[in-house]
ZANUKOL-173511 format. One record per residue: residue in three letters; z, x, y of N, C-alpha, C, O in turn. Coordinates in steps of 0.05 Angstrom, whole numbers. Atoms other than C-alpha are relative to their C-alpha. Layout:
  res     nzz     nxx     nyy    cazz    caxx    cayy     czz     cxx     cyy     ozz     oxx     oyy
  ALA       Z       X       Y       Z       X       Y       Z       X       Y       Z       X       Y
...
This chain:
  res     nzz     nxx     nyy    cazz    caxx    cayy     czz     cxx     cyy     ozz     oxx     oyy
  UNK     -15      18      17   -2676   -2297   -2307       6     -26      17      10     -25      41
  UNK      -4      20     -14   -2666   -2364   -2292      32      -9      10      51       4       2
  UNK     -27       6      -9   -2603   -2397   -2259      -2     -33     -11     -17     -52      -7
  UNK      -5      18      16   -2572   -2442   -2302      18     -21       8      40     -13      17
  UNK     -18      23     -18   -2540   -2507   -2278      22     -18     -18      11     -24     -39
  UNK      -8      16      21   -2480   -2554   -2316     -10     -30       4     -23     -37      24
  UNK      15      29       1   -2498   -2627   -2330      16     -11      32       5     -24      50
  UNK     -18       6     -26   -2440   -2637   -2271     -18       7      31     -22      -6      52
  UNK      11     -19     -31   -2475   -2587   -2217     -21     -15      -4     -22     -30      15
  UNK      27      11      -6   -2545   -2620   -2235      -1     -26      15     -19     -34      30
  UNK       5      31     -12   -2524   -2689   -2217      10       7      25     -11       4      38
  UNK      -8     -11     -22   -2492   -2664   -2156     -20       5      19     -16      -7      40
  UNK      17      -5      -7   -2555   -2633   -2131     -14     -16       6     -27     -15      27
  UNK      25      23      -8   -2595   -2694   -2138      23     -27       7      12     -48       8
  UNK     -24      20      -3   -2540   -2741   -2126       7     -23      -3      14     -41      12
  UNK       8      20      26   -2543   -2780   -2189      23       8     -11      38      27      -8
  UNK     -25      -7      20   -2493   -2792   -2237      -5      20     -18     -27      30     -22
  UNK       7     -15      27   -2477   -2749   -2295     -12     -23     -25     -26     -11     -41
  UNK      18      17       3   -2505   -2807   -2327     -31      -4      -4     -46      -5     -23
  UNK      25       1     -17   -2562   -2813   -2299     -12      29     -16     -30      26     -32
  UNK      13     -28       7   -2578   -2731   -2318       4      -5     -34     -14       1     -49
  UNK       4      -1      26   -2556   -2744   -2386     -18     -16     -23     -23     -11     -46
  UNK      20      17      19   -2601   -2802   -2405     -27       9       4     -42       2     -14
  UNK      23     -11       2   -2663   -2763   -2379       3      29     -10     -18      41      -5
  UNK      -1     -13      28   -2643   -2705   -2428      -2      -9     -23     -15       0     -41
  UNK       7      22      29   -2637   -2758   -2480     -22      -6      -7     -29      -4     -31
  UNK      25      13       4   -2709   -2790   -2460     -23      26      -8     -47      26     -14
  UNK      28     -25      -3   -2737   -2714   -2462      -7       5      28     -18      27      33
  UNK      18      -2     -22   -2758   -2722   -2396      15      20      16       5      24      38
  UNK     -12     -23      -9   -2705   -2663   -2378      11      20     -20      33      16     -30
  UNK      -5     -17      17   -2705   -2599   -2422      34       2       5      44      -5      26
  UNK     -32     -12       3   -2625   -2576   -2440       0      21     -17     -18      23     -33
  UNK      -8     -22      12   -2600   -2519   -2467      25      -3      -9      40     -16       6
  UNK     -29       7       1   -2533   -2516   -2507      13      26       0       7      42     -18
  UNK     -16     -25       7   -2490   -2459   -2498      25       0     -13      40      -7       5
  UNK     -16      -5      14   -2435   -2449   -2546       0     -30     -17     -20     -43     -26
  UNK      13      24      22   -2416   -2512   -2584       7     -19      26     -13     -33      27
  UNK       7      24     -22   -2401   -2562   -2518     -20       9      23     -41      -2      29
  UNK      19      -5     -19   -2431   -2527   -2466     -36     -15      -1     -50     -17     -22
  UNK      32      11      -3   -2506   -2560   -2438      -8      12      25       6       8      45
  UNK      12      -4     -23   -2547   -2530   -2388     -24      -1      14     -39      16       3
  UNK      21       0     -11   -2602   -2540   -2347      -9      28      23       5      41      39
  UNK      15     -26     -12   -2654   -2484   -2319      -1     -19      24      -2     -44      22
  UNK      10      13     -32   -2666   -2499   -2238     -27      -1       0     -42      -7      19
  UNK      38       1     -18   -2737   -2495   -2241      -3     -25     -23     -22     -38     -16
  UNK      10      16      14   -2739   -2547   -2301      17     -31      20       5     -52      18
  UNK     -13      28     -19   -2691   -2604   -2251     -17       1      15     -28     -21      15
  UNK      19      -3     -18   -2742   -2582   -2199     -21     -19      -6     -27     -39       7
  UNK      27      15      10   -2802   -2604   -2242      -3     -29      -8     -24     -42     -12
  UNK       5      33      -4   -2783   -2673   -2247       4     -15      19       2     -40      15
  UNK       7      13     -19   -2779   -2689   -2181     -28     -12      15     -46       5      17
  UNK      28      -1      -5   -2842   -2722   -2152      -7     -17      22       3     -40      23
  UNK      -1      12     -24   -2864   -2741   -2085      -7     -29       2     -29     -34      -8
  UNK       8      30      -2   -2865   -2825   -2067     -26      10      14     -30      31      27
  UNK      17       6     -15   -2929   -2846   -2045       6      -7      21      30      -9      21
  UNK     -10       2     -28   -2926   -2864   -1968       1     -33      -6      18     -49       2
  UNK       8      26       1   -2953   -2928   -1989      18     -15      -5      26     -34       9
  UNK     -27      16       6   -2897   -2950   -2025      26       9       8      43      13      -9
  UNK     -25     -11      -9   -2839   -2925   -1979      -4     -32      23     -24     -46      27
  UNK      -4      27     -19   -2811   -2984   -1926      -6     -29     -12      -2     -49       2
């Protein structure tokens, strides 16, 4: 089973606003889950999957 994260803990992790996590749930570009009627949560392997490594090229 997966380990389920709140919109709070996710941004935390990446160390982004809640903001920030909630407008890429908005765009789609981060699955959510709702549990009860406020609750939202994110799976760890789905925050995982949108991370994506810079090219070297464009770093400095």
């Amino acid at each position: 089973m997966p380990r389920w994260l709140s919109i709070e803990r996710a941004a935390g992790l990446l160390d982004v606003s809640t903001k920030t996590i909630r407008r890429l749930i908005a765009s789609g570009d981060l699955p959510a889950y709702r549990c009860g009627k406020r609750g939202i949560r994110i799976k760890t392997t789905d925050l995982e999957s949108i991370m994506r490594p810079i090219p070297s090229a464009k770093l400095g």
